[in-house]
N, C-alpha and C positions, 0 to 999 in steps of 0.2 A: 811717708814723706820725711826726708831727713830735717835735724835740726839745724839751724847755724847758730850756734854760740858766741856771737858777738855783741860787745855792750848794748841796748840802747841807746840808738840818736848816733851812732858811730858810722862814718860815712859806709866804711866797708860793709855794714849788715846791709843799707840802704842801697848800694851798688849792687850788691847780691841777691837782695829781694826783687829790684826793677829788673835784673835780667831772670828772676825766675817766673815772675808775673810772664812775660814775656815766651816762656818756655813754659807754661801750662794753656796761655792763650796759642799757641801753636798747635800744642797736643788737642786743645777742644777741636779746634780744626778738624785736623787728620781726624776725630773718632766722627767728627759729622761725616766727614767723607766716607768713611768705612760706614756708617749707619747710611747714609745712601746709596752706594755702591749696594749693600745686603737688604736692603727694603725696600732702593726706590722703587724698581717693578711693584710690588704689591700696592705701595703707595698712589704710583699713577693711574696704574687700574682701578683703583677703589675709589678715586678721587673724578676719573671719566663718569665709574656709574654714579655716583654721589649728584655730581653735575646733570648728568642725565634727567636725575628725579626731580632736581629741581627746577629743569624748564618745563617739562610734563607736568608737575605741582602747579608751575604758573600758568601752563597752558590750561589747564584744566578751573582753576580760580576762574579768571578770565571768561574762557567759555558759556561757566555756570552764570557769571555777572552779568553777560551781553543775554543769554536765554531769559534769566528772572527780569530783563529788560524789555523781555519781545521779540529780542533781534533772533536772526539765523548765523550764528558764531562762523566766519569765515577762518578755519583754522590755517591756512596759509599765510595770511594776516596775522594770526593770532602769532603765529610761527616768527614771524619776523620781529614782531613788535618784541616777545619774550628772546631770543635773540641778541637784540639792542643790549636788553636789560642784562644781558648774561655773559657781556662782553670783559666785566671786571672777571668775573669768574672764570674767564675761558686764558685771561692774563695770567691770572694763576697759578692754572694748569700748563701754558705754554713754561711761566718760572721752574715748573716743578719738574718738567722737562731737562729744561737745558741746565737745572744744577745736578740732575741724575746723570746726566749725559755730561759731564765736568767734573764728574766725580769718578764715571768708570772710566774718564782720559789719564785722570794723575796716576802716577808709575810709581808704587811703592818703591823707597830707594835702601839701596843696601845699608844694615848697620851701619858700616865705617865708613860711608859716605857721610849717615846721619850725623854721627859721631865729630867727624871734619866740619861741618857744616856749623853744626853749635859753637864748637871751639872758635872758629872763623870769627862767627857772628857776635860772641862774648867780647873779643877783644877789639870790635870794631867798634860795640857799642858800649864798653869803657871812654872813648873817648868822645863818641859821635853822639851817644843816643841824646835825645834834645830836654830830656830831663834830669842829664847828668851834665850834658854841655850846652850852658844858654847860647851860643852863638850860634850853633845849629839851626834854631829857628830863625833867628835876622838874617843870616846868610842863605841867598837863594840857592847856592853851589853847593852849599853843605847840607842843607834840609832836600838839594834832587837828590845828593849822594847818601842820605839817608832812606828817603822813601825807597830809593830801590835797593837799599842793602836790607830793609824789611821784608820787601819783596820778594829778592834771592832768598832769602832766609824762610820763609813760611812754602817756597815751592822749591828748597832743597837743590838749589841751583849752586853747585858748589864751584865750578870754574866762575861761573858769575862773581859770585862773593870773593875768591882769591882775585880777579881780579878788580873788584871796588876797593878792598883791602889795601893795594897799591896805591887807587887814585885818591881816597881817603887820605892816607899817610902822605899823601904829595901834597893833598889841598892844605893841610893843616900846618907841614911846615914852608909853603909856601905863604900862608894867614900868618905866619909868627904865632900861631895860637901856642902856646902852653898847658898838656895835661894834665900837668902834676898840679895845677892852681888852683882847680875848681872848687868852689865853695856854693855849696847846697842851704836855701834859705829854709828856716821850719822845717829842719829835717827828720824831726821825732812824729812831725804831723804827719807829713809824708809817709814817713814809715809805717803809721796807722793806716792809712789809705791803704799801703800797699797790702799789708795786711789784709785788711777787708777784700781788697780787689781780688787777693790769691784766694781767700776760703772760698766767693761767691762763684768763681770761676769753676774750682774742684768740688763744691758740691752744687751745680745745676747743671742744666742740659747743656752743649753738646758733651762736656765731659766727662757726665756721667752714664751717658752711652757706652763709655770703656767697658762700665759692669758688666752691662749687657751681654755687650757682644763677645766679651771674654767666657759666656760662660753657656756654654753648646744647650744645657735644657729651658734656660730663656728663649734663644734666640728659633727652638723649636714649637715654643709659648707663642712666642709673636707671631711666626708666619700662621700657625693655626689660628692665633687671633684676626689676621689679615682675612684669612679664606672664609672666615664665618664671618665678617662684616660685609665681603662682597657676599656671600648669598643672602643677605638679609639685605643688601641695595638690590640684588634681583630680582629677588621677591616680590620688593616696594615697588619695584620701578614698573611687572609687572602687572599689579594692582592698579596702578596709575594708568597705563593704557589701555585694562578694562572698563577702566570709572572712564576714562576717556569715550572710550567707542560706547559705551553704554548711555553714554550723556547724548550723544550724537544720535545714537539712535532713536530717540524718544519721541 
């Protein structure tokens, strides 16, 4: 990670830091995207049998509870009620889905588009970003022209962003705003934050998935880790439908 060598509390470190927070929150992104694109399959399937075990666990709870009662366990019943209960969890798995399935749509895009893309997004949010420029946020025009040049920016929409670039630079000198005026309150605090914000970013998850997956006898660690978790859910889930049919049969 390079240095920047400028004062403390100096506006330019603090411009430079809020766009590189910015530019490591991007990068966590994309590595979650690649760690799902490379694992979701094993994920979703480990996370079916997982579910599995645990409405078979409930089924089986239940069963035993209604028998040490007297009753004759009507597992059809029994089936729906555990069901009900496993509806958060079945949420879940539908999430776990459609982020695996949004993750193998995004289109890794070439360097020099990447490259255009940052540049773009740097000098739009010199003027715009809403923690460099307070008017951003009271202005409903400038805070949608913001949201979406974030937007463009984190899904690499580079004709997008050249052209908010435009409408950006129109709205502001149509506002009479001035960029060279801005003045940052507590900017040394600020700049602590930012601080904090950049370490906690590059040393936790998703960025530090980068390790990972950058490095081929991990990422052969993991999926062998994947495939002995699912036979240890198949095992269980096994055992569960004997204790099941055995209970039944008594």
């Amino acid at each position: 990670m390079e240095i920047i060598k400028i004062a403390l509390g100096d506006y330019p470190k603090y411009e430079e830091m809020l766009l590189r927070k910015d530019k490591f929150e991007k990068e966590a992104q994309q590595w979650h995207d690649e760690f799902v694109r490379k694992f979701g399959k094993y994920l979703i399937d480990n996370f079916v049998l997982k579910l599995e075990c645990i409405r078979l666990k409930k089924m089986l709870a239940i069963a035993q509870t209604q028998i040490n009662q007297g009753f004759n366990p009507d597992m059809d019943e029994i089936g729906d009620e555990v069901n009900e209960q496993m509806k958060s969890f079945n949420d879940d798995l539908d999430n776990l889905i459609a982020e695996h399935q949004a993750a193998l749509d995004t289109k890794v895009c070439p360097e020099h588009v990447v490259q255009q893309v940052k540049k773009i997004y740097r000098e739009i949010a010199k003027i715009l970003h809403p923690d460099i420029n307070a008017k951003t946020q009271k202005d409903p025009e400038l805070l949608d022209l913001w949201n979406r040049v974030s937007i463009a920016y984190k899904c690499n929409k580079l004709e997008e962003l050249e052209e908010l670039q435009v409408l950006v630079n129109t709205a502001l000198n149509k506002k009479g705003i001035d960029v060279s005026k801005f003045v940052i309150p507590n900017i040394e605090e600020k700049i602590q934050e930012l601080e904090k914000k950049i370490n906690e970013i590059i040393t936790t998850d998703p960025y530090k998935f980068k390790f990972l997956l950058e490095d081929k006898a991990e990422v052969e660690d993991m999926i062998i880790g994947f495939e002995e978790e699912k036979k240890e859910y198949l095992e269980y889930k096994k055992g569960l439908e004997i204790m099941i049919q055995d209970l039944l049969e008594r």
